[in-house]
ZAPA-419483 format. One record per residue (C-alpha): z, y, x. Coordinates in nm, 2 decimals, padded with zeros to 4 digits. Each point is the difference from the previous one (the first is absolute). Layout:
N
{atom {Z, Y, X}}
...
! end
This chain:
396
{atom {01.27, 03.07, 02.22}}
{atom {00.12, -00.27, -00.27}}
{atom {00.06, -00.33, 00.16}}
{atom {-00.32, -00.28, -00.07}}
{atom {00.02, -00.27, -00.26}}
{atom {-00.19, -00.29, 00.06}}
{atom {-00.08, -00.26, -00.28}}
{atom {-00.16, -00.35, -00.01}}
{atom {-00.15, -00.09, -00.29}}
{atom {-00.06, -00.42, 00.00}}
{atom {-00.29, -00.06, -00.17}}
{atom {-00.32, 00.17, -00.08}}
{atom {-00.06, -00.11, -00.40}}
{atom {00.04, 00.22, -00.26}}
{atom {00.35, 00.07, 00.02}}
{atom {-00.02, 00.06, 00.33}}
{atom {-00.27, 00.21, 00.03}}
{atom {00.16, 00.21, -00.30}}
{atom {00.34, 00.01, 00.21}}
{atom {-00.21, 00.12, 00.31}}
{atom {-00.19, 00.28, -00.18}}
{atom {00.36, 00.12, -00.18}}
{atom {00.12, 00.03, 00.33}}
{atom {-00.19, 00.26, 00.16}}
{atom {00.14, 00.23, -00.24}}
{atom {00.23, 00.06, 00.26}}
{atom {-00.14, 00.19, 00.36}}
{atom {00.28, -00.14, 00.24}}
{atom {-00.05, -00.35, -00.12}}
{atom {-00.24, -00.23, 00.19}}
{atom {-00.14, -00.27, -00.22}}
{atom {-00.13, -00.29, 00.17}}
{atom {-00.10, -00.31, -00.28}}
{atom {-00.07, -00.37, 00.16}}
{atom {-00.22, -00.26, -00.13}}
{atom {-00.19, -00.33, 00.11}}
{atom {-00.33, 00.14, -00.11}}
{atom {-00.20, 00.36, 00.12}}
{atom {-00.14, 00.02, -00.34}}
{atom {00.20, 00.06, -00.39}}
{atom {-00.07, -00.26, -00.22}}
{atom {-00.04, 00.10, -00.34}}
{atom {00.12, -00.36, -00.14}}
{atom {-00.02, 00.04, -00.36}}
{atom {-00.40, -00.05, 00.07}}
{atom {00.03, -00.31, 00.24}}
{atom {-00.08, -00.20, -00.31}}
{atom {-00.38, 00.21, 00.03}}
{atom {00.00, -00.11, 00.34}}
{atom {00.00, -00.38, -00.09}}
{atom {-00.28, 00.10, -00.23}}
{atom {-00.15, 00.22, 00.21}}
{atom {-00.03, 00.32, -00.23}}
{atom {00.23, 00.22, 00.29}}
{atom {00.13, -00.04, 00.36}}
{atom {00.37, 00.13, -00.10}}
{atom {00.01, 00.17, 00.30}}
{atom {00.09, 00.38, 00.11}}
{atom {00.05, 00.19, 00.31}}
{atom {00.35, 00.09, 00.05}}
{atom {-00.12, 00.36, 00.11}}
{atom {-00.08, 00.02, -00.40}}
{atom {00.28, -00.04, -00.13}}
{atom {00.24, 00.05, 00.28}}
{atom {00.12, 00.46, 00.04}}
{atom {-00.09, 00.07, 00.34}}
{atom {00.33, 00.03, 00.16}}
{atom {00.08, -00.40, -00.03}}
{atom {-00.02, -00.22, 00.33}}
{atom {-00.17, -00.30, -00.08}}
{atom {00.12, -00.35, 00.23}}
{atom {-00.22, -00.27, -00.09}}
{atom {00.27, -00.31, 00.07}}
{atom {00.24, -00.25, -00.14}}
{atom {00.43, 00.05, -00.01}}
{atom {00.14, -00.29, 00.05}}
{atom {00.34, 00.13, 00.01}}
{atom {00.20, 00.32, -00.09}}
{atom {00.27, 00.08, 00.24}}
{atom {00.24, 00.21, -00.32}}
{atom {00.28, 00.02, 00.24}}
{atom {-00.19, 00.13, 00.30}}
{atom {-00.27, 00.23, -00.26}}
{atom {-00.31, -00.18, 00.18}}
{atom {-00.29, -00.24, -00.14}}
{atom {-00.17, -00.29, 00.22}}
{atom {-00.35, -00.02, -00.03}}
{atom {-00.26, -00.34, 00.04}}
{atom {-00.09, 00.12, 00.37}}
{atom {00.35, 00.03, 00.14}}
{atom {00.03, 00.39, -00.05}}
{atom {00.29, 00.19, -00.16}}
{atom {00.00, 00.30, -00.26}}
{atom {00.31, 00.22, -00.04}}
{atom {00.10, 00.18, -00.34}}
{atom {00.27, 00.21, -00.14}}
{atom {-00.13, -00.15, -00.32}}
{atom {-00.20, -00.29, -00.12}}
{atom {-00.18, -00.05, -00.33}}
{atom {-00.05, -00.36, -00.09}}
{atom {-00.34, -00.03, -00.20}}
{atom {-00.14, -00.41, 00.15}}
{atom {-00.12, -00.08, -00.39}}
{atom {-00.07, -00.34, -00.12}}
{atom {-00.20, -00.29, 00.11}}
{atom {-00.06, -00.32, -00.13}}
{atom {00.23, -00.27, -00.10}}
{atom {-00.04, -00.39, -00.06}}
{atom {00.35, -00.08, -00.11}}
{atom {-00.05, -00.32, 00.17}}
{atom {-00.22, -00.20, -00.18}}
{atom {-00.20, -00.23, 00.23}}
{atom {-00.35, 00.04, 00.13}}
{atom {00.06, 00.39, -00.09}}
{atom {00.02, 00.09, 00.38}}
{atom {-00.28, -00.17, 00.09}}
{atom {-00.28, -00.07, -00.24}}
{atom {00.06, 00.34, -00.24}}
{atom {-00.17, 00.36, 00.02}}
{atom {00.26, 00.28, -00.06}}
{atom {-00.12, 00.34, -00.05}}
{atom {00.27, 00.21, 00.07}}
{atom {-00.13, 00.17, 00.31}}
{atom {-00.31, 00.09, 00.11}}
{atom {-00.04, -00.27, 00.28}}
{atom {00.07, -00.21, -00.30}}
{atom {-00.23, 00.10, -00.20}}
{atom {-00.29, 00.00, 00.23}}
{atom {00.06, -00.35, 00.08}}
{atom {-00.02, -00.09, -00.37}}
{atom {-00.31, 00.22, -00.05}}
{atom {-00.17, -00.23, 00.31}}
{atom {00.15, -00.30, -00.18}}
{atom {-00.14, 00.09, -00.35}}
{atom {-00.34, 00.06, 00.17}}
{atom {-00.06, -00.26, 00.22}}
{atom {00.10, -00.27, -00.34}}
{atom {-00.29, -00.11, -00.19}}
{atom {-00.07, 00.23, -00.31}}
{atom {00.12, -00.26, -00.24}}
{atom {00.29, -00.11, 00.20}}
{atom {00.36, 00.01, -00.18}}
{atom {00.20, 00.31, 00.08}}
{atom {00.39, 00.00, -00.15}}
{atom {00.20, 00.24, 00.02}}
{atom {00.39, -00.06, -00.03}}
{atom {00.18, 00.29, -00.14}}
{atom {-00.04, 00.15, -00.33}}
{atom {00.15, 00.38, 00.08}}
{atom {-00.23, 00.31, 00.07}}
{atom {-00.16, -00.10, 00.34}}
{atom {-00.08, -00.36, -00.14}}
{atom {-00.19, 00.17, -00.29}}
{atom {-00.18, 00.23, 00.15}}
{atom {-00.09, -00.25, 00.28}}
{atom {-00.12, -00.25, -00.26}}
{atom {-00.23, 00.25, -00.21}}
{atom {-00.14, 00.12, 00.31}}
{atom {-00.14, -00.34, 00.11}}
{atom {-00.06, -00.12, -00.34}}
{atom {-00.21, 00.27, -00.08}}
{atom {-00.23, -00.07, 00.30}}
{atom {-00.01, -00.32, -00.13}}
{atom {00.24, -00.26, 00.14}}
{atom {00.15, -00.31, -00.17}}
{atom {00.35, 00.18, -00.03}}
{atom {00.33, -00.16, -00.10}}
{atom {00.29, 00.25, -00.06}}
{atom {00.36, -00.20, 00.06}}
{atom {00.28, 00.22, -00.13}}
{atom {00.31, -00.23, 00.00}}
{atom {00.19, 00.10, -00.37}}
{atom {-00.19, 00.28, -00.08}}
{atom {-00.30, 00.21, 00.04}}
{atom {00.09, 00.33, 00.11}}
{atom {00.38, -00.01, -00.01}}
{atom {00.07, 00.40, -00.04}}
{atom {-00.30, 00.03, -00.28}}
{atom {00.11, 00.08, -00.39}}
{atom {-00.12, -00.29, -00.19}}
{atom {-00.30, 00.19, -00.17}}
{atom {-00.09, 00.10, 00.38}}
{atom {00.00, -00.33, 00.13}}
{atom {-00.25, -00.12, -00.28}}
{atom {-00.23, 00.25, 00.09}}
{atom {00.02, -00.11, 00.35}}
{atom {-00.05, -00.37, -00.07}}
{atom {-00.29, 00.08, -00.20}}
{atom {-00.19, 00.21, 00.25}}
{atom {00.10, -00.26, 00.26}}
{atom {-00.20, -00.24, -00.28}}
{atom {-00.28, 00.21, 00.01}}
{atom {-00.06, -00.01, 00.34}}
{atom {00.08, -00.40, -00.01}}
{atom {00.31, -00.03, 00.16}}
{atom {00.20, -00.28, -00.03}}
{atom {00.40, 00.11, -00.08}}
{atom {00.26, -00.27, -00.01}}
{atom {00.35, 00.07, -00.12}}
{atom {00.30, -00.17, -00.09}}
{atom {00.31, -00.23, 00.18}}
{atom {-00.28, -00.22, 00.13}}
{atom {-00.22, 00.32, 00.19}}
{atom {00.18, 00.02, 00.28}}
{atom {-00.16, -00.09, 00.38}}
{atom {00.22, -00.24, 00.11}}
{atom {-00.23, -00.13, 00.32}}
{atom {-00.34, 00.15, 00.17}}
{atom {-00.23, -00.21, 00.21}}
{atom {-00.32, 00.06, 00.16}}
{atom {-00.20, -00.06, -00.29}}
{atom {00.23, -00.02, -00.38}}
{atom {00.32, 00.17, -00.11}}
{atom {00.24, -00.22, -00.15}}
{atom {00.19, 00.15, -00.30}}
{atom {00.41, -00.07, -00.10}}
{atom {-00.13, -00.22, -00.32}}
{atom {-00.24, -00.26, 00.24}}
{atom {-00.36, 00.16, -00.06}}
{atom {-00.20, 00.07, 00.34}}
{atom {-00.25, 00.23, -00.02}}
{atom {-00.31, -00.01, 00.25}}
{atom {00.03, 00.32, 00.18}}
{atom {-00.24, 00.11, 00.30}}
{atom {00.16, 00.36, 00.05}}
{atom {00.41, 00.01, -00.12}}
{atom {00.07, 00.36, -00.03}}
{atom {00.39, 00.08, 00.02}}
{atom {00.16, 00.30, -00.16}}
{atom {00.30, -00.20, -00.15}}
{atom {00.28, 00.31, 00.12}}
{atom {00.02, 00.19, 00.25}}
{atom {00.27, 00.05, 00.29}}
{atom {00.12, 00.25, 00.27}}
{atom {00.02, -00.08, 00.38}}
{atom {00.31, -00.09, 00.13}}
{atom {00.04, 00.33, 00.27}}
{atom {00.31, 00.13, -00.15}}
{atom {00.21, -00.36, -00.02}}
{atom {-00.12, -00.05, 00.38}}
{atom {00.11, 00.32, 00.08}}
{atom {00.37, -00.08, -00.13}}
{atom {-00.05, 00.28, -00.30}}
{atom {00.08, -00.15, -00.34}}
{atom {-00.22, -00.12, -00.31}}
{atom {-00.04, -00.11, -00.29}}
{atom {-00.05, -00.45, -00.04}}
{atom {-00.41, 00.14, 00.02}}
{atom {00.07, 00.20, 00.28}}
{atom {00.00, 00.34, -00.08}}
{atom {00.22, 00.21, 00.18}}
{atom {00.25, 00.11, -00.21}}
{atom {00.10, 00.36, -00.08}}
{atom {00.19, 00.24, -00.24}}
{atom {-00.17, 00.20, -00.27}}
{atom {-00.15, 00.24, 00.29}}
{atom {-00.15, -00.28, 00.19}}
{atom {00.22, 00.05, 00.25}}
{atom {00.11, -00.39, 00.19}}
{atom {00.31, -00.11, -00.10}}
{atom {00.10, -00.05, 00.36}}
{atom {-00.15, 00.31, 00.19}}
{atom {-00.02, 00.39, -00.13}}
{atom {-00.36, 00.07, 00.17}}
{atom {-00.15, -00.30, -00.09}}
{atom {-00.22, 00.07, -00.33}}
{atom {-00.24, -00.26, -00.19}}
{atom {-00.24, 00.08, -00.20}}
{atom {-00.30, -00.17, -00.22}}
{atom {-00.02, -00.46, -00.04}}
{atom {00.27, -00.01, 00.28}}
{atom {00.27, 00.19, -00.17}}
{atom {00.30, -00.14, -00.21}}
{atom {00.19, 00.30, -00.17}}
{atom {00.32, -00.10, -00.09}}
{atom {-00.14, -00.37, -00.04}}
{atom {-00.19, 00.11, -00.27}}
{atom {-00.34, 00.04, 00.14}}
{atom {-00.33, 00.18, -00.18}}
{atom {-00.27, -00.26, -00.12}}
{atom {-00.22, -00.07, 00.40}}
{atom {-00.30, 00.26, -00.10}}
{atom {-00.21, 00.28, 00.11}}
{atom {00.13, 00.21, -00.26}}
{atom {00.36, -00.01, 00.08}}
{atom {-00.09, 00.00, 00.42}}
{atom {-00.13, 00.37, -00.05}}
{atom {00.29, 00.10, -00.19}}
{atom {00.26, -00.11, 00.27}}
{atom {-00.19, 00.09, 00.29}}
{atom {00.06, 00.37, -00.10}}
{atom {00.35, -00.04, -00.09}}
{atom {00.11, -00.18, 00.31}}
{atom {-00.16, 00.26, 00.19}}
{atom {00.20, 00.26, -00.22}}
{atom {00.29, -00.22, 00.08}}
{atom {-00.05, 00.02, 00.35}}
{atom {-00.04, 00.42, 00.00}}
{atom {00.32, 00.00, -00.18}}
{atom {00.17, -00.13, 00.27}}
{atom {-00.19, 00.19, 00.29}}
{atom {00.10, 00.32, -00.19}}
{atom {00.38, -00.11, -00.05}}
{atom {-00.06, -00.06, -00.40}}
{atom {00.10, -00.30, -00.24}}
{atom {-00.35, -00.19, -00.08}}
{atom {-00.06, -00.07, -00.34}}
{atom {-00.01, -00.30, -00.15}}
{atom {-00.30, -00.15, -00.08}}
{atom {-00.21, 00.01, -00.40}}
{atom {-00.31, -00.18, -00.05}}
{atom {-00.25, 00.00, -00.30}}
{atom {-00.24, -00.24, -00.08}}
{atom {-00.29, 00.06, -00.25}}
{atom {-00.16, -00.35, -00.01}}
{atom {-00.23, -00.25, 00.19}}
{atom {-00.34, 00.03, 00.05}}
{atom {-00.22, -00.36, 00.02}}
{atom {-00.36, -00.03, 00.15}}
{atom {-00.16, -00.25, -00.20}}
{atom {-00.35, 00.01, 00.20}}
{atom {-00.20, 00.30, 00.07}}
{atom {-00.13, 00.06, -00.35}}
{atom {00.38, -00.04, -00.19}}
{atom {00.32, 00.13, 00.05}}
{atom {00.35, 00.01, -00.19}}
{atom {00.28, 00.29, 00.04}}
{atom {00.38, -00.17, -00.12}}
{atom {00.21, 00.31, -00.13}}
{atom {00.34, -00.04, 00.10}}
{atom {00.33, 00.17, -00.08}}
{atom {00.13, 00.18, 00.31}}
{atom {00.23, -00.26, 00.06}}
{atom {-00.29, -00.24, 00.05}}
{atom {-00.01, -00.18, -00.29}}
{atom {-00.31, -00.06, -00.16}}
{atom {-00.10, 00.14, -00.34}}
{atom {-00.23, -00.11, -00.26}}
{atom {-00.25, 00.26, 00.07}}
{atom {-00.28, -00.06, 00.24}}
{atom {-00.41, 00.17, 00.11}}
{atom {-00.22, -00.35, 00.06}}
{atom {-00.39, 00.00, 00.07}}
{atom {-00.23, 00.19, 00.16}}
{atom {00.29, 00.32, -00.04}}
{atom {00.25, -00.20, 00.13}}
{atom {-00.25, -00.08, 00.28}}
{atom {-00.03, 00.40, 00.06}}
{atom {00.37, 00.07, -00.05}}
{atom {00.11, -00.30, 00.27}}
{atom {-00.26, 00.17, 00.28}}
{atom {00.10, 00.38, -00.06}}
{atom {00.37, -00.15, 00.06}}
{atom {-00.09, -00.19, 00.32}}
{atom {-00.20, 00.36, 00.13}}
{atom {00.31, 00.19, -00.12}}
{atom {00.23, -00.21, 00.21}}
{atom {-00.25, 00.10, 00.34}}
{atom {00.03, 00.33, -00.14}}
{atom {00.36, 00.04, -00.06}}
{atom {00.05, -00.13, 00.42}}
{atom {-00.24, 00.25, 00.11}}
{atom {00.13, 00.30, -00.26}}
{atom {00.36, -00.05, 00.16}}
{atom {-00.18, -00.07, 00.34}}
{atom {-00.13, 00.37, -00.01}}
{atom {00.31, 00.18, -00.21}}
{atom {00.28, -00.22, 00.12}}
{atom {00.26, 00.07, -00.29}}
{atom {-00.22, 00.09, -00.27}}
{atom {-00.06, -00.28, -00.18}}
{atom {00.30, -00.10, -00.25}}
{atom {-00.02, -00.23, -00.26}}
{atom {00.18, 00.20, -00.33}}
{atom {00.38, -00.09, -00.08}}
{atom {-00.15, -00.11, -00.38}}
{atom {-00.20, -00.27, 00.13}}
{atom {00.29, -00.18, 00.22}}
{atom {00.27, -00.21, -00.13}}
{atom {00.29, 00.15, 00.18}}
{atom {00.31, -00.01, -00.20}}
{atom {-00.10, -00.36, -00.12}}
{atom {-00.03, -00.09, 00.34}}
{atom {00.35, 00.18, 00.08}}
{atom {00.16, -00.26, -00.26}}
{atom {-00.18, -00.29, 00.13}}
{atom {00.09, 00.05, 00.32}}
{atom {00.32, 00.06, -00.01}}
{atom {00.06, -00.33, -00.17}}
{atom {-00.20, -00.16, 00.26}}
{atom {00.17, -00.27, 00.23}}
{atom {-00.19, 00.03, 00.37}}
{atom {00.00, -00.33, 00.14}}
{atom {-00.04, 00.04, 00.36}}
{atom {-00.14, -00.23, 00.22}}
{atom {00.04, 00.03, 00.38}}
! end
C-alpha cells in the first residue's frame, strides 16, 4: 500500500477551497482545510449583505468534494521545521505539506480614529456589523465611505440606491485600475444614484471621529456611518511563524508558490508573493492559484518538478446597485482596456460571473482536476519575464 500524504490547507476562501477540491485528485492524500468560520463566504456579495439583497453565505459541504476534513479553528502559528500548525484551542495539526491560502482582511494604514470609529467590510463579521450600523442610523443620516476601488463602489451604489445621503471619498482617484472612458461611466452612474465622489490631493481621510471624517486638505464632513474599504491587508501568520514576506506580509515564494524558506510550504490566493511580484488581491486571480498550488503540491507527492505559475485576467466586474452593472475588459496581464458592458447588461454579466465563481468551486469540488483555465487566456511567458527581473524583498 502507497504511504499517506496528509495536507493542510490554511484558509477556507476561494483559493483555498479551490486548492482543497484539486487535491482530492489524488486517493492516498488526506485533505484536511482549516478556517475560523463553519460556513464559505462568498465575499464578492458582502457589499449585498450591507444592503441586504443576499446573506453571502454557503455551506462548506457545497462547495467543499467530499473527501476534505473540515476544522473549524484559528492557526496561530506554523511549526515549518517540525511540519505541524497550532490552532486557537491549544491543539496541533501535522502535515507533510501545507498550502497557505489566509486571504486578505482589512487595512487602516494608520490613520487615526480608523480602529475605532470606522466600518470595514472585508469579512463577514465585518460586514454584518456595518449592515446593523447602517440600519439602526436614521434614514437621512450621512454615510461615507472611504475608498474609491471596487468594494467602495459597489458598497456606495448599494446604499445610495436605497436611499442614503452617500459621500464616496476616493483619495487621487476614482477607481484607480478603470480606463478613463470606464471611470466616467462609473462616476456618472454613481451621479445618478446621488452619490457624492471626491477626488484629488485634498480627498484623502486623514482622521475619523465618532461623528465627521476629516480630509488631507481641512474639510470635515458630518458622517454618522464611516465605511472603510481604503486597501486591504493579509494577517500576519506567516511573519509570526518565522516564514518570510513581502513589506505587506505576504509570504514569499518562487514562481511555483513554493516559500522561499521551506519546499512543502505552498501559498496560494491574497496571501501569496510570487517572486515579489504578487497578482492584483482578487477573486479572480484566488481561483486561479488555488488550483495551481494544489498542482504544485502533487508534483512533489509524485516526485515531479511543479510548474510555474500563469495567470490571465479578463477584466473587473463593478456592481453599481441592483438595477446597473459595468464589466472592465482587461488585457490578460491585467490591464484595463477601453472596452467595457455598463447598464442593466453589465448588471446581468456582473451576477452570471459571481454564480460562475460558486460554480467553478463546486465543478472542481465534484471532478477534482477538470477544470483548467486554457493556456490562451493566461499571461505566462509575460509573467516568465517579469519575474525573472523581479527583486524579492524578504522580510522576516
Amino acid at each position: 500500500m502507497p504511504e499517506n500524504t496528509d495536507v493542510v490547507v490554511v484558509g477556507g476562501g476561494y483559493a483555498g477551497v479551490m486548492a482543497a477540491n484539486r487535491l482530492t485528485r489524488r486517493d492516498d492524500v488526506t485533505v484536511t482545510l482549516v478556517n475560523p468560520r463553519p460556513s464559505f463566504v462568498d465575499r464578492i456579495r458582502l457589499h449585498q449583505l450591507v444592503g441586504g439583497s443576499d446573506d453571502a453565505v454557503t455551506g462548506y459541504r457545497d462547495v467543499l468534494a467530499e473527501g476534505v476534513r473540515l476544522v473549524v479553528g484559528t492557526v496561530t502559528r506554523i511549526d515549518a521545521p517540525g511540519r505541524g500548525v497550532t490552532l486557537a484551542t491549544g491543539g496541533t495539526l501535522g502535515y507533510d505539506h501545507l498550502i497557505y491560502a489566509v486571504g486578505s482582511g482589512s487595512a487602516d494604514a494608520g490613520v487615526p480614529g480608523v480602529a475605532e470609529f470606522a466600518y470595514p467590510i472585508a469579512t463577514l463579521e465585518e460586514a454584518e456589523r456595518l449592515r446593523s450600523a447602517v440600519g439602526a442610523a436614521p434614514a437621512t443620516a450621512a454615510v461615507t465611505i472611504a475608498g474609491g476601488g471596487p468594494t467602495g463602489i459597489e458598497t456606495a451604489a448599494e446604499l445610495a440606491e436605497q436611499g442614503r445621503a452617500v459621500t464616496l471619498v476616493c483619495g487621487e482617484v476614482l477607481g484607480p485600475y478603470l480606463h478613463p472612458r470606464v471611470r466616467r461611466a462609473v462616476a456618472g452612474r454613481l451621479a445618478e444614484l446621488g452619490v457624492t465622489v471626491l477626488e484629488g490631493p485634498g480627498a484623502k481621510v486623514t482622521g475619523v471621529t465618532a461623528g465627521a471624517v476629516r480630509l488631507g486638505d481641512g474639510r470635515e464632513l458630518p458622517s454618522a456611518v464611516t465605511v472603510w474599504t481604503a486597501g486591504f491587508g493579509v494577517p500576519d501568520l506567516a511573519a509570526r511563524s518565522g516564514l518570510s514576506t513581502d513589506a505587506v506580509g505576504r509570504l514569499l515564494t518562487d514562481e511555483t508558490l513554493t516559500s522561499v524558506d521551506d519546499e512543502r510550504v505552498v501559498a496560494a490566493g491574497d496571501s501569496a508573493a510570487p517572486s515579489g511580484l504578487p497578482l492584483r488581491m482578487s477573486c479572480q486571480a484566488a481561483v486561479q492559484l488555488g488550483p495551481q498550488a494544489a498542482e504544485t503540491v502533487l508534483s512533489r507527492i509524485a516526485g515531479e518538478r511543479p510548474a510555474p505559475i500563469a495567470v490571465g485576467f479578463a477584466g473587473q466586474c463593478l456592481s453599481l446597485g441592483r438595477r446597473a452593472g459595468l464589466f472592465q475588459v482587461s488585457r490578460r496581464n491585467d490591464t484595463a482596456k477601453r472596452f467595457y458592458l455598463g447598464g442593466r447588461p453589465g448588471a446581468g454579466l456582473k451576477e452570471f460571473i459571481c454564480k460562475g465563481i460558486a460554480w467553478q468551486l463546486r465543478y472542481e469540488a465534484r471532478r477534482p482536476g477538470s477544470l483548467a483555465f486554457p493556456s490562451w487566456a493566461k499571461d505566462g511567458e509575460r509573467r516568465k519575464l517579469t519575474a525573472g527581473r523581479g527583486q524579492a524583498s524578504a522580510v522576516r
